[in-house]
mmCIF file of the N, C-alpha and C atoms, coordinates in Angstrom:
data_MODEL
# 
_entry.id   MODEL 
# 
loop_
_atom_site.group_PDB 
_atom_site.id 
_atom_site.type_symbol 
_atom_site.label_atom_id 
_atom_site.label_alt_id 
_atom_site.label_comp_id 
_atom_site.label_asym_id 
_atom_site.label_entity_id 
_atom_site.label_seq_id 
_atom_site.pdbx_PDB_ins_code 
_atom_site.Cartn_x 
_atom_site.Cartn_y 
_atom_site.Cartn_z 
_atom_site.occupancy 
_atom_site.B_iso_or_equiv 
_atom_site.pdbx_formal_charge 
_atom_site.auth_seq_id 
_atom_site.auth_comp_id 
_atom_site.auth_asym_id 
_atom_site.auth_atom_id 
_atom_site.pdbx_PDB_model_num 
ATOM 1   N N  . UNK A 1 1  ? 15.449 -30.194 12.653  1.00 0.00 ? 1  UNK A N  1 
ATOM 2   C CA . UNK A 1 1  ? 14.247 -29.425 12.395  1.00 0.00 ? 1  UNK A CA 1 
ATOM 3   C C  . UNK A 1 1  ? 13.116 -30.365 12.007  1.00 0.00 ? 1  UNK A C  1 
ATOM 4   N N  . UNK A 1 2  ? 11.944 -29.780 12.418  1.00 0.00 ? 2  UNK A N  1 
ATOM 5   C CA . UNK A 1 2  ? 10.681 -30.358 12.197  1.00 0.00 ? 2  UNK A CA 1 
ATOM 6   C C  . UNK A 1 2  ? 10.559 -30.406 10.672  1.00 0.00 ? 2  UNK A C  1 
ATOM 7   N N  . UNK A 1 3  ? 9.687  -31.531 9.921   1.00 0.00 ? 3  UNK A N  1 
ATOM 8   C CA . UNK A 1 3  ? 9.444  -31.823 8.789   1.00 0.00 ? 3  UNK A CA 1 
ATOM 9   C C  . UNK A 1 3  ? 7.952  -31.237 8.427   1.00 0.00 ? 3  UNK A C  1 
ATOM 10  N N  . UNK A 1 4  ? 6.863  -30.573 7.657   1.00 0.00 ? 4  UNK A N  1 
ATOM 11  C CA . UNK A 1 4  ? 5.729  -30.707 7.384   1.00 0.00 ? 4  UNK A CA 1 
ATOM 12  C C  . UNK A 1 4  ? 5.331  -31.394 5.958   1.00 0.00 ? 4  UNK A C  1 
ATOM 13  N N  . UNK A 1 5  ? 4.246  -32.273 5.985   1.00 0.00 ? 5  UNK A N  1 
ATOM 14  C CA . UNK A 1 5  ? 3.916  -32.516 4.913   1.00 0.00 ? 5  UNK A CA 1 
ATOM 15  C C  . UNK A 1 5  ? 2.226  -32.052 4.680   1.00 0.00 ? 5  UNK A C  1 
ATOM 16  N N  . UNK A 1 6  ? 1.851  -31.296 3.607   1.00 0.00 ? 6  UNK A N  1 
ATOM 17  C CA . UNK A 1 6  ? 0.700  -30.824 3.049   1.00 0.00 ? 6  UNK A CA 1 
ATOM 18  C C  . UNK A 1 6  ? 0.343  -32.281 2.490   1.00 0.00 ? 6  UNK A C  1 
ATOM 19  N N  . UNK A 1 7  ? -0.830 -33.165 2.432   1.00 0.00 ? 7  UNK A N  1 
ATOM 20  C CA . UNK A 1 7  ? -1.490 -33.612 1.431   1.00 0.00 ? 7  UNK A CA 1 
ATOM 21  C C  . UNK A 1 7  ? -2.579 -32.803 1.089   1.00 0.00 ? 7  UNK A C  1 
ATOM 22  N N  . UNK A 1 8  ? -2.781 -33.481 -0.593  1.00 0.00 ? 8  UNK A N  1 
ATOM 23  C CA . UNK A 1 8  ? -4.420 -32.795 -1.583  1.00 0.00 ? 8  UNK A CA 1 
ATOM 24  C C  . UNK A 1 8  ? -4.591 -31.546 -1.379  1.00 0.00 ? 8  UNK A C  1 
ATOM 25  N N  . UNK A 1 9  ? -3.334 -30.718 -1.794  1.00 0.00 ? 9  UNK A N  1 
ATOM 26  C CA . UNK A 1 9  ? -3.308 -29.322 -1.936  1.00 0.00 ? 9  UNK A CA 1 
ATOM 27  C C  . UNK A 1 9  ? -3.839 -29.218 -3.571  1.00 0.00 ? 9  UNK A C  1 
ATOM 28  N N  . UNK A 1 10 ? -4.522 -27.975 -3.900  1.00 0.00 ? 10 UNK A N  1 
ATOM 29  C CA . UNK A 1 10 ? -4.913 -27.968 -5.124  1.00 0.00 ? 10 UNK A CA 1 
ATOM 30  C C  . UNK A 1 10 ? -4.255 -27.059 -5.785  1.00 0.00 ? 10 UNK A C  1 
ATOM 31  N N  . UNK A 1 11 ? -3.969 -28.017 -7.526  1.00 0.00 ? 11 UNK A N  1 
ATOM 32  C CA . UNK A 1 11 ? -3.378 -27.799 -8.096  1.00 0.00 ? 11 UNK A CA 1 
ATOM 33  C C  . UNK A 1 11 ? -2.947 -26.364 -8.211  1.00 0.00 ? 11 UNK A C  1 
ATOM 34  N N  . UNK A 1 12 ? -4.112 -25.207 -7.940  1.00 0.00 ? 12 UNK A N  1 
ATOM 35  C CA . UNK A 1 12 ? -4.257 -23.800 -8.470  1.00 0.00 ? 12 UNK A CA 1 
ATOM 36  C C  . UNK A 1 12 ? -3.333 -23.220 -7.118  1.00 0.00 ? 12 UNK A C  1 
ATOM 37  N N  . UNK A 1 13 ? -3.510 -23.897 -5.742  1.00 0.00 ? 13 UNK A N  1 
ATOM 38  C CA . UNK A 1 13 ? -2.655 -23.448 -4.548  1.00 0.00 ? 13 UNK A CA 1 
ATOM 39  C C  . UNK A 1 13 ? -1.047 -23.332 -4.973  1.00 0.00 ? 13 UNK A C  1 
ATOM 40  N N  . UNK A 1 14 ? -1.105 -24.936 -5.298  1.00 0.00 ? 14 UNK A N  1 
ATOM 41  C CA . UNK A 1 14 ? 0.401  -24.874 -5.365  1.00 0.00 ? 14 UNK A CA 1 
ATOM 42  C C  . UNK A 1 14 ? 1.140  -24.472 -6.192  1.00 0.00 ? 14 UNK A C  1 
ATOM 43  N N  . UNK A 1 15 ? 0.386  -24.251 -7.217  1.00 0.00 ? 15 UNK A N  1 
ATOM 44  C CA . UNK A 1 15 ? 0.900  -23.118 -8.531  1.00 0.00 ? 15 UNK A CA 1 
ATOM 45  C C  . UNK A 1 15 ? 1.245  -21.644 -8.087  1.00 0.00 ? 15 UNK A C  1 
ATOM 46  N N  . UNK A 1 16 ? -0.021 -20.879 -7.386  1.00 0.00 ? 16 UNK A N  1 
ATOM 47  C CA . UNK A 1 16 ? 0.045  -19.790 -6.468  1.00 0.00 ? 16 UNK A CA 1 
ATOM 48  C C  . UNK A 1 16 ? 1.294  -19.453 -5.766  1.00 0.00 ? 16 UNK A C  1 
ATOM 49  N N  . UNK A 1 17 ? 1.691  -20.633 -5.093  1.00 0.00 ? 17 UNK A N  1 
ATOM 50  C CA . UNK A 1 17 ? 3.035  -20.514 -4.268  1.00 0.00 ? 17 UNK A CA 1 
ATOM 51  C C  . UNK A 1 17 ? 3.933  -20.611 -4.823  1.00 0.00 ? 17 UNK A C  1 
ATOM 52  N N  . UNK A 1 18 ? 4.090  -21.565 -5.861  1.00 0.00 ? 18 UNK A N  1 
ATOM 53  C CA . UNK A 1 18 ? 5.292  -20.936 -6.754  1.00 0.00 ? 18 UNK A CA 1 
ATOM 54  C C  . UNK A 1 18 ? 5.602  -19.972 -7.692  1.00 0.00 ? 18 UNK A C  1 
ATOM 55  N N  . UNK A 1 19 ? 4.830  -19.626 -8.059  1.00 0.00 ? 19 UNK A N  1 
ATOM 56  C CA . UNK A 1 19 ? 4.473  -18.215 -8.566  1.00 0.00 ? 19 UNK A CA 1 
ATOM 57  C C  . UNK A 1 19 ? 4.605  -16.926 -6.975  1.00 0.00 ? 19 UNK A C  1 
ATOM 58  N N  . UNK A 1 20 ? 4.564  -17.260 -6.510  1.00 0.00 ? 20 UNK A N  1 
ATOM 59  C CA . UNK A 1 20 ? 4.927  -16.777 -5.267  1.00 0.00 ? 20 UNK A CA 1 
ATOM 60  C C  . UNK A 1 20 ? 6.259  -16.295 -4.896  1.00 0.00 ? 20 UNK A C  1 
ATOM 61  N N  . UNK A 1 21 ? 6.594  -17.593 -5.175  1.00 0.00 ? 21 UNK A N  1 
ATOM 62  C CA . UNK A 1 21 ? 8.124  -17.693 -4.658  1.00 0.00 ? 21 UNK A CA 1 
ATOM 63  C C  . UNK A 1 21 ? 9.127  -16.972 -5.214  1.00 0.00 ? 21 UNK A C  1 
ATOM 64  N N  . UNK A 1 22 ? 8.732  -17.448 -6.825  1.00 0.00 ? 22 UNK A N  1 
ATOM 65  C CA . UNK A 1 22 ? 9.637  -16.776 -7.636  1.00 0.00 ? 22 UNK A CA 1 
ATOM 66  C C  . UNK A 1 22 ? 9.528  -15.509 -7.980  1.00 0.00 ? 22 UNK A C  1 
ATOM 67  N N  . UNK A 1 23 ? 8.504  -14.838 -7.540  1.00 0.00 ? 23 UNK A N  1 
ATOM 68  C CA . UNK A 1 23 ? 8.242  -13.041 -7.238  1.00 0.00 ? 23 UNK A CA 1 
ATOM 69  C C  . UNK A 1 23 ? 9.245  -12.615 -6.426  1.00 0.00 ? 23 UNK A C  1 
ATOM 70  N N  . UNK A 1 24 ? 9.322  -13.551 -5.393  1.00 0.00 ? 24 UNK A N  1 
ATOM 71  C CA . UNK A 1 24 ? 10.158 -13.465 -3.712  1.00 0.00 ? 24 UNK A CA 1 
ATOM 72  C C  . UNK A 1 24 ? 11.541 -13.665 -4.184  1.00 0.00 ? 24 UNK A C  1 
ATOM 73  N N  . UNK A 1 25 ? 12.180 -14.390 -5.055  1.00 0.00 ? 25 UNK A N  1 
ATOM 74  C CA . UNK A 1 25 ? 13.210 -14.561 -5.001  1.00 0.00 ? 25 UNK A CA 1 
ATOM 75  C C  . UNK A 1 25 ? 13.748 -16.001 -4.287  1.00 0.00 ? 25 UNK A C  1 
ATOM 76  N N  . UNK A 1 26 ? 12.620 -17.183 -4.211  1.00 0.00 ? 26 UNK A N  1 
ATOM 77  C CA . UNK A 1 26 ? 12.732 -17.528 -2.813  1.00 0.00 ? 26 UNK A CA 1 
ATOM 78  C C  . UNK A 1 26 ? 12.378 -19.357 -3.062  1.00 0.00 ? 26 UNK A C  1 
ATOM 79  N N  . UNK A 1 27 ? 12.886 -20.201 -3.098  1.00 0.00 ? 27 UNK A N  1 
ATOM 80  C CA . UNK A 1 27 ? 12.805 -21.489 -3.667  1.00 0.00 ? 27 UNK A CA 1 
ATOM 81  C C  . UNK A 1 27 ? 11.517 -21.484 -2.926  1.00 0.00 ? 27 UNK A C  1 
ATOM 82  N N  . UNK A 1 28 ? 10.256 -22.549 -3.121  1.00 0.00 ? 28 UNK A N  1 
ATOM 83  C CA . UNK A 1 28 ? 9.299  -22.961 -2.716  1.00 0.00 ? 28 UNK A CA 1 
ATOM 84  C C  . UNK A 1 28 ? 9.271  -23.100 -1.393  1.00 0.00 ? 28 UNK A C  1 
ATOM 85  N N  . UNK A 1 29 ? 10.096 -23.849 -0.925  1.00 0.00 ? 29 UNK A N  1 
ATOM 86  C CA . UNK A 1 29 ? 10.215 -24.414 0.503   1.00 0.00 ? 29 UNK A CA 1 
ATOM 87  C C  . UNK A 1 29 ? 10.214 -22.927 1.412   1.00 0.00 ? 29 UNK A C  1 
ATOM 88  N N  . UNK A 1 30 ? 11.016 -22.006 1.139   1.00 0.00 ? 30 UNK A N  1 
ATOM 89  C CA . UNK A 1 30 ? 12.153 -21.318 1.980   1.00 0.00 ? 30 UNK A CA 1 
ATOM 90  C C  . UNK A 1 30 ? 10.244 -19.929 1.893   1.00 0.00 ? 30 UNK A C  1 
ATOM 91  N N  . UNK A 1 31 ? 9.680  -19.821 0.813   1.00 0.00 ? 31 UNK A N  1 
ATOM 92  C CA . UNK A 1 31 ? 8.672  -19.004 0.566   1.00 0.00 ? 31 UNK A CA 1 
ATOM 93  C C  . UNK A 1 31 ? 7.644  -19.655 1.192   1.00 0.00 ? 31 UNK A C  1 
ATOM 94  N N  . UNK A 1 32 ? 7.247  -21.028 1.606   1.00 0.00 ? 32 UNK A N  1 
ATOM 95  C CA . UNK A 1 32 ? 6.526  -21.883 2.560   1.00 0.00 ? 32 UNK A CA 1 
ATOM 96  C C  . UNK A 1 32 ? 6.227  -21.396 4.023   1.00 0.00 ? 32 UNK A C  1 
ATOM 97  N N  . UNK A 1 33 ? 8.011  -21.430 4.425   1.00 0.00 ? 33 UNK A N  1 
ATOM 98  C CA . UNK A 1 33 ? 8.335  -20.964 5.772   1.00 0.00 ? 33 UNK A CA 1 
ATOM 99  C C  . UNK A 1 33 ? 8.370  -19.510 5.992   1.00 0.00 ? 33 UNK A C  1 
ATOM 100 N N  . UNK A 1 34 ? 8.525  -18.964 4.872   1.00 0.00 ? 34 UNK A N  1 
ATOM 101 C CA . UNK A 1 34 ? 8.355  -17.544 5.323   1.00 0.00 ? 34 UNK A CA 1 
ATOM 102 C C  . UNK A 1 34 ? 6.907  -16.975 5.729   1.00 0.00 ? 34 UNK A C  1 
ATOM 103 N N  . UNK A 1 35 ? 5.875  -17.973 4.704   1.00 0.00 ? 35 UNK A N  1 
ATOM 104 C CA . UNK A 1 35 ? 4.520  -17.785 4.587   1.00 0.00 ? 35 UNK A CA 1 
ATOM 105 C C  . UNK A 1 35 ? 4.187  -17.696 6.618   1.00 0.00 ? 35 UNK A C  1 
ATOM 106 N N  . UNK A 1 36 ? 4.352  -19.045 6.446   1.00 0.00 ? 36 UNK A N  1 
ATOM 107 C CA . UNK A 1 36 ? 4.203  -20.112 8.142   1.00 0.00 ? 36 UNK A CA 1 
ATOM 108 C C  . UNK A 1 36 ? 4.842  -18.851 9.176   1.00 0.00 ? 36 UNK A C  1 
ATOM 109 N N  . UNK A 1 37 ? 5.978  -18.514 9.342   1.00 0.00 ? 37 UNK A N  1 
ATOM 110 C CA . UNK A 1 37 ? 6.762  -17.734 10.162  1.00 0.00 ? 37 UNK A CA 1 
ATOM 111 C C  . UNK A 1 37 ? 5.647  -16.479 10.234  1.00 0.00 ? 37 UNK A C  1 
ATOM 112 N N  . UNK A 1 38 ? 5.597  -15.534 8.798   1.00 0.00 ? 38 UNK A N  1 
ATOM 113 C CA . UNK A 1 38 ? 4.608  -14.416 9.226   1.00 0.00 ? 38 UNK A CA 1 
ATOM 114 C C  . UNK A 1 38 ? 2.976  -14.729 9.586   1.00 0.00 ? 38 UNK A C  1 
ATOM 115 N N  . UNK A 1 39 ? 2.874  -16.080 9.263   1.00 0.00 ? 39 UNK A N  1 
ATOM 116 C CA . UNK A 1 39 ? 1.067  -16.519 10.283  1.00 0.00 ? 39 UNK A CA 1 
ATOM 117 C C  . UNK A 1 39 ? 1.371  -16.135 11.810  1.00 0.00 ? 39 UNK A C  1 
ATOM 118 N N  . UNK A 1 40 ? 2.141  -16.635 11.994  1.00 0.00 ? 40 UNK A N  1 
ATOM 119 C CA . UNK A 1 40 ? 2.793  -17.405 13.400  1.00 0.00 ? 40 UNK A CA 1 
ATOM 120 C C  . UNK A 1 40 ? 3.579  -16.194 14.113  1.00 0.00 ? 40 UNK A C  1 
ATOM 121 N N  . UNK A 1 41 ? 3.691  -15.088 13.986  1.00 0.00 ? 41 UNK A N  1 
ATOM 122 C CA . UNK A 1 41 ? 4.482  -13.822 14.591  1.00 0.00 ? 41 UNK A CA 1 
ATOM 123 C C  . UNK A 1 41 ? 3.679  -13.337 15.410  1.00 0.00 ? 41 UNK A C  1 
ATOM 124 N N  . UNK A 1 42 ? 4.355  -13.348 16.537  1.00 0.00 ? 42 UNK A N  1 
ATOM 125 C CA . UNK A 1 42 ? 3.412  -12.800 18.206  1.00 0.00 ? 42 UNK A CA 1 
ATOM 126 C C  . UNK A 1 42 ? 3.190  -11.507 17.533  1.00 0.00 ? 42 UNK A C  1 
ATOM 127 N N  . UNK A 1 43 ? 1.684  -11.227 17.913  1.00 0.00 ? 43 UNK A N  1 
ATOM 128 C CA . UNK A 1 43 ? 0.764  -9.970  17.827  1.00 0.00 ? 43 UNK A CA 1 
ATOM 129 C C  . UNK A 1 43 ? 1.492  -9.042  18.215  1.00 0.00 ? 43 UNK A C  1 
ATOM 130 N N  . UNK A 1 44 ? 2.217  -8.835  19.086  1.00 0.00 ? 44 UNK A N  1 
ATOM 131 C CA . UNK A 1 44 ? 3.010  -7.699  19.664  1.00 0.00 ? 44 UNK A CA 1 
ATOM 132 C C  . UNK A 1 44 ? 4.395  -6.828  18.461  1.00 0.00 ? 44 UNK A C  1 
ATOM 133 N N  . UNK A 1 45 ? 4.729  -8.522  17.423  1.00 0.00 ? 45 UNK A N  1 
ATOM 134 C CA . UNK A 1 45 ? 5.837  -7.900  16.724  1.00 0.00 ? 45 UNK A CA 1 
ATOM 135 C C  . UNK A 1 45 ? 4.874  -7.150  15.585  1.00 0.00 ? 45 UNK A C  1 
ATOM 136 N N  . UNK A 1 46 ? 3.650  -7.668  15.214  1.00 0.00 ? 46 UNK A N  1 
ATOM 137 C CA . UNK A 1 46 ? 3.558  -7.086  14.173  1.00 0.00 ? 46 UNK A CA 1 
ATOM 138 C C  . UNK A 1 46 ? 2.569  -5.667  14.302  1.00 0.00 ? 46 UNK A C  1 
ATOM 139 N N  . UNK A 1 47 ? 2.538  -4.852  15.028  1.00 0.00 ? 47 UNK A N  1 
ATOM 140 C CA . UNK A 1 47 ? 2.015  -4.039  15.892  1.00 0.00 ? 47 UNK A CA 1 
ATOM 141 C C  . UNK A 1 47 ? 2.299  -2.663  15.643  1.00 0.00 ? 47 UNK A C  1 
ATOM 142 N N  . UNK A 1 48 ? 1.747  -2.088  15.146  1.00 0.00 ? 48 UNK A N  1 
ATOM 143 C CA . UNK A 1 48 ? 2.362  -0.585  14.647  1.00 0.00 ? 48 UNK A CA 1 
ATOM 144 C C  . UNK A 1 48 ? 3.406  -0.058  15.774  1.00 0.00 ? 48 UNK A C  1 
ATOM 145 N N  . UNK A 1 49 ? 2.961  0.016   17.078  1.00 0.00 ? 49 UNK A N  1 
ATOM 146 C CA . UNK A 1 49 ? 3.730  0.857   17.893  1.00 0.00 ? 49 UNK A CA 1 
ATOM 147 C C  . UNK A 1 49 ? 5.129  0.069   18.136  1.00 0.00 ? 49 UNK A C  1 
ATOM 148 N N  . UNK A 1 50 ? 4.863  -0.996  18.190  1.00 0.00 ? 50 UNK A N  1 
ATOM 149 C CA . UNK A 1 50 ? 6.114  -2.562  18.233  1.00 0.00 ? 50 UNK A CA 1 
ATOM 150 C C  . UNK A 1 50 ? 7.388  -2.197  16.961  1.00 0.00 ? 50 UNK A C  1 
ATOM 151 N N  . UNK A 1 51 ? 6.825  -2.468  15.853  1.00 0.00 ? 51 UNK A N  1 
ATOM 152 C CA . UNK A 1 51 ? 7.442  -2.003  14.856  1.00 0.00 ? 51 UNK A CA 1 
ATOM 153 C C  . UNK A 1 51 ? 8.495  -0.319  15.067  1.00 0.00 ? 51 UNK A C  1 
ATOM 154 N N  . UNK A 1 52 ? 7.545  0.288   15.399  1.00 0.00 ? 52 UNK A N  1 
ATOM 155 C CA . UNK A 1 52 ? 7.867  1.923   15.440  1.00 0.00 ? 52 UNK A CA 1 
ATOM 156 C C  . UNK A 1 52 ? 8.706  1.827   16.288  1.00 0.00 ? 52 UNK A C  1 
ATOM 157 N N  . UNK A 1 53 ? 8.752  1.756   17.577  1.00 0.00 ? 53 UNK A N  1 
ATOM 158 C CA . UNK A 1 53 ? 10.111 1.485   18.545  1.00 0.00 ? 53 UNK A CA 1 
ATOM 159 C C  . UNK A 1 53 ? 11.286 0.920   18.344  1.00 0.00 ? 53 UNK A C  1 
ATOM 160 N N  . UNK A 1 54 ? 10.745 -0.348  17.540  1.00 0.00 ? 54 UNK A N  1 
ATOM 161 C CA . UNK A 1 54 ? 12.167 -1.361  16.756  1.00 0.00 ? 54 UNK A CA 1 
ATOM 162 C C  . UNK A 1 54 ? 12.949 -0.006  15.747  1.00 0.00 ? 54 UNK A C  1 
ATOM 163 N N  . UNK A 1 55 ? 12.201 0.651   15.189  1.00 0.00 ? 55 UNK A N  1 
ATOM 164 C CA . UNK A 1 55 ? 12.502 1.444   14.285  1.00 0.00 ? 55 UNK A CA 1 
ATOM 165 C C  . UNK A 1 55 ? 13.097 2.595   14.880  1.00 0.00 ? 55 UNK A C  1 
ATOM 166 N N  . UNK A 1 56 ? 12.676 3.052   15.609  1.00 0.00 ? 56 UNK A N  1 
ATOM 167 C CA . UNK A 1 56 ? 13.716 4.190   16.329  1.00 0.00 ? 56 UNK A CA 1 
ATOM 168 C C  . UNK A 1 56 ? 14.428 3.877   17.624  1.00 0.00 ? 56 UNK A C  1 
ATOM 169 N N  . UNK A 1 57 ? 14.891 2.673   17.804  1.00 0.00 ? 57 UNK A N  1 
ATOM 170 C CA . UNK A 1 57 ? 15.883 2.221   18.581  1.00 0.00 ? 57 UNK A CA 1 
ATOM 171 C C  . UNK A 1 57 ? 16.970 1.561   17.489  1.00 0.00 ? 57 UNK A C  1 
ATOM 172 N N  . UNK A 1 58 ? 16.648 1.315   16.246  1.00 0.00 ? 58 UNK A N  1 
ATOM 173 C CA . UNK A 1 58 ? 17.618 0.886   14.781  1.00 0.00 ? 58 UNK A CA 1 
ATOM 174 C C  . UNK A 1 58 ? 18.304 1.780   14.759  1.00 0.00 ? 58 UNK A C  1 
ATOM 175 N N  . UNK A 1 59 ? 17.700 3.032   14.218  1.00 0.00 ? 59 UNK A N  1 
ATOM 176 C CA . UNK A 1 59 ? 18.334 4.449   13.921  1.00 0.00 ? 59 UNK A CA 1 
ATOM 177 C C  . UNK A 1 59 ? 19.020 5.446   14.946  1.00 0.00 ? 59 UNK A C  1 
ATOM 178 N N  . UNK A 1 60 ? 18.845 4.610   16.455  1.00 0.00 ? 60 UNK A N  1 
ATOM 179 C CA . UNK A 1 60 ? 19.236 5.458   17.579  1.00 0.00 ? 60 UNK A CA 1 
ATOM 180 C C  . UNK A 1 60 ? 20.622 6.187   17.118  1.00 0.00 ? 60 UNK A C  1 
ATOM 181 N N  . UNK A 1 61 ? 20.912 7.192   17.345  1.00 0.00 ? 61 UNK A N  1 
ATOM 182 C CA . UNK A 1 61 ? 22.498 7.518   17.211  1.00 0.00 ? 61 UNK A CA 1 
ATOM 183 C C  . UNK A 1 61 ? 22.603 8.370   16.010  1.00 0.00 ? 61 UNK A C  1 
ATOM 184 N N  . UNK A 1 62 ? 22.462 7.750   15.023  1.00 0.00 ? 62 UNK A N  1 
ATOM 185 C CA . UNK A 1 62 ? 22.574 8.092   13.417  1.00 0.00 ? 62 UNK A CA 1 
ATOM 186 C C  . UNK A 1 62 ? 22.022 9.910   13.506  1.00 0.00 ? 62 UNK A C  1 
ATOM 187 N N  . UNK A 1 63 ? 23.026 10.311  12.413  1.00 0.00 ? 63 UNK A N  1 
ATOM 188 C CA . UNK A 1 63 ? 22.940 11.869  12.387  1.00 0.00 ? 63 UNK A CA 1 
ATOM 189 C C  . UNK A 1 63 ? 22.061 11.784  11.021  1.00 0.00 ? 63 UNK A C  1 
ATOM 190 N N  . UNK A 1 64 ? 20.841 12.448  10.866  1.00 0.00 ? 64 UNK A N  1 
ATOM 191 C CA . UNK A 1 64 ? 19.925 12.668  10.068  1.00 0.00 ? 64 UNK A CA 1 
ATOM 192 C C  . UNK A 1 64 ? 19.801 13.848  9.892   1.00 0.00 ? 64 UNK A C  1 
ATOM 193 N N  . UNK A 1 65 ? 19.835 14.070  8.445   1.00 0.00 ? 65 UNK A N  1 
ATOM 194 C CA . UNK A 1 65 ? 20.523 15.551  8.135   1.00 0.00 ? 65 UNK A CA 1 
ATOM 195 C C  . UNK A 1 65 ? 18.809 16.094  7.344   1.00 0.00 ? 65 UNK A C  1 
ATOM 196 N N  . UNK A 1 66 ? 18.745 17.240  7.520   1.00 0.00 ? 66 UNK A N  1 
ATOM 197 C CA . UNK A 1 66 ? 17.479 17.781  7.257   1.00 0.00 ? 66 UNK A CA 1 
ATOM 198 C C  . UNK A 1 66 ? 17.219 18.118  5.426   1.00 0.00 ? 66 UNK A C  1 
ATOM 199 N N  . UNK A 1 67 ? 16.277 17.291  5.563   1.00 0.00 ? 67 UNK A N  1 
ATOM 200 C CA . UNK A 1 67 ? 15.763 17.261  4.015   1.00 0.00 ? 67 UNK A CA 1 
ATOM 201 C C  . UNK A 1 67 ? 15.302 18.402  2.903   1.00 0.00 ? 67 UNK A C  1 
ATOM 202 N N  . UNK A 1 68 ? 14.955 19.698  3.844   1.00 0.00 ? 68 UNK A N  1 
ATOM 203 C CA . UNK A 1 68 ? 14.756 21.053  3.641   1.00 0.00 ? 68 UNK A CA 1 
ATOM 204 C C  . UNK A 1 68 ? 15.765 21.196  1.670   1.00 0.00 ? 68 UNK A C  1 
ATOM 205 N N  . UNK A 1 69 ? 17.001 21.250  1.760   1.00 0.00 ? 69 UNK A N  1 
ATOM 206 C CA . UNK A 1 69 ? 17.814 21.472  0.887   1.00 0.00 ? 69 UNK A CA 1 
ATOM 207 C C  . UNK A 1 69 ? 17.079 20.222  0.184   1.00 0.00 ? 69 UNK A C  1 
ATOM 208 N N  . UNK A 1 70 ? 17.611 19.086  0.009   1.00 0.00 ? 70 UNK A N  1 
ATOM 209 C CA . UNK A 1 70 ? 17.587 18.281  -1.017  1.00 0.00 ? 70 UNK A CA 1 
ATOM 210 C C  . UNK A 1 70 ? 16.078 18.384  -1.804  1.00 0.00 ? 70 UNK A C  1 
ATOM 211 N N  . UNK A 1 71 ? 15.195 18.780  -1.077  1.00 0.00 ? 71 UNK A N  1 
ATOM 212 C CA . UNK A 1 71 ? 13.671 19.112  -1.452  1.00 0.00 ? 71 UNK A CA 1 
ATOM 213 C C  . UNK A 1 71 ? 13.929 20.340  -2.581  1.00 0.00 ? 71 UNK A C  1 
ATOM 214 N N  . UNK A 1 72 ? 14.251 21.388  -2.031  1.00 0.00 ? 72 UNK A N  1 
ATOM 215 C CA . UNK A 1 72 ? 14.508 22.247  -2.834  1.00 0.00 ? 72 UNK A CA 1 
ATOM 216 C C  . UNK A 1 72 ? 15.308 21.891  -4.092  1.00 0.00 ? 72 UNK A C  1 
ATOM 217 N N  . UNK A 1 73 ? 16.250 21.371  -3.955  1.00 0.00 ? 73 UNK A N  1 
ATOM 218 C CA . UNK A 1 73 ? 17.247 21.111  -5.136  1.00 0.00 ? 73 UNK A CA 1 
ATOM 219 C C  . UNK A 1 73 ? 16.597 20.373  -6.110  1.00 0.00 ? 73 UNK A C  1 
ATOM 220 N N  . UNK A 1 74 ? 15.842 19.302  -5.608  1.00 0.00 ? 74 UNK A N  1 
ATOM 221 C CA . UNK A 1 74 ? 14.670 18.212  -6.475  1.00 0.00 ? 74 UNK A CA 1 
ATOM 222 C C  . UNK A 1 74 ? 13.424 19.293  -7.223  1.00 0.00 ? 74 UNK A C  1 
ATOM 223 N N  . UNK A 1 75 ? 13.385 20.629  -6.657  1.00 0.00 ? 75 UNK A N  1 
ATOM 224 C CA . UNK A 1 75 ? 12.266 21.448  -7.281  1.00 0.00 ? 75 UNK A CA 1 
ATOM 225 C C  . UNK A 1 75 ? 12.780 22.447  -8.332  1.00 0.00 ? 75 UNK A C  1 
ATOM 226 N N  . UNK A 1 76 ? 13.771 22.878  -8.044  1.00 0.00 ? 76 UNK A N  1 
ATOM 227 C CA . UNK A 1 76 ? 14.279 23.706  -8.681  1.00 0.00 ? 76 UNK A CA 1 
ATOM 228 C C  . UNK A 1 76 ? 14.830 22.759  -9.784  1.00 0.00 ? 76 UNK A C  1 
ATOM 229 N N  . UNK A 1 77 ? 15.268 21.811  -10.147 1.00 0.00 ? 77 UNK A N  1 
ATOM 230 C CA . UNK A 1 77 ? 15.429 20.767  -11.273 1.00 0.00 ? 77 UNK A CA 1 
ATOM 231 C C  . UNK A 1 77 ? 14.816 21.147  -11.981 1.00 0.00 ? 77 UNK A C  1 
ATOM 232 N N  . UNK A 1 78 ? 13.283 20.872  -11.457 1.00 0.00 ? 78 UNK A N  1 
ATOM 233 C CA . UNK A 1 78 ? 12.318 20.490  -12.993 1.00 0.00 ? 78 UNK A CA 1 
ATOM 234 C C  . UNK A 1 78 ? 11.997 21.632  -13.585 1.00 0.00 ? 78 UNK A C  1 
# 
């Protein structure tokens, strides 16, 4: 794999990103590349209708049971 090196990043940046990271869960480096990866994502993936298809070709199949009841049950609770 390719190497990058940042020089004369400022101090307040690179604080940012690690403060970043550790929101993410995500060592510096690995929150770097994630940054880089979502710049860098063909227009097409990040695309409402792109997304939406990925999304109901995920769930293809799956029996989805109607929310009608559990709505009710959540009202009648309170």
């Amino acid at each position: 794999m390719a190497q990058l090196v940042l020089n004369d990043v400022p101090e307040e940046t690179a604080a940012a990103l690690e403060k970043r990271a550790r929101a993410n869960g995500r060592s510096a480096e690995a929150e770097h590349r994630a940054i880089l990866e979502a710049a860098l994502e063909p227009k097409e993936a990040s695309d409402f209708w792109a997304r939406a298809a990925r999304l109901r070709k995920e769930l293809e199949g799956r029996v989805l049971s109607d929310s009608t009841q559990l709505l009710r049950e959540s009202r009648d609770s309170r």
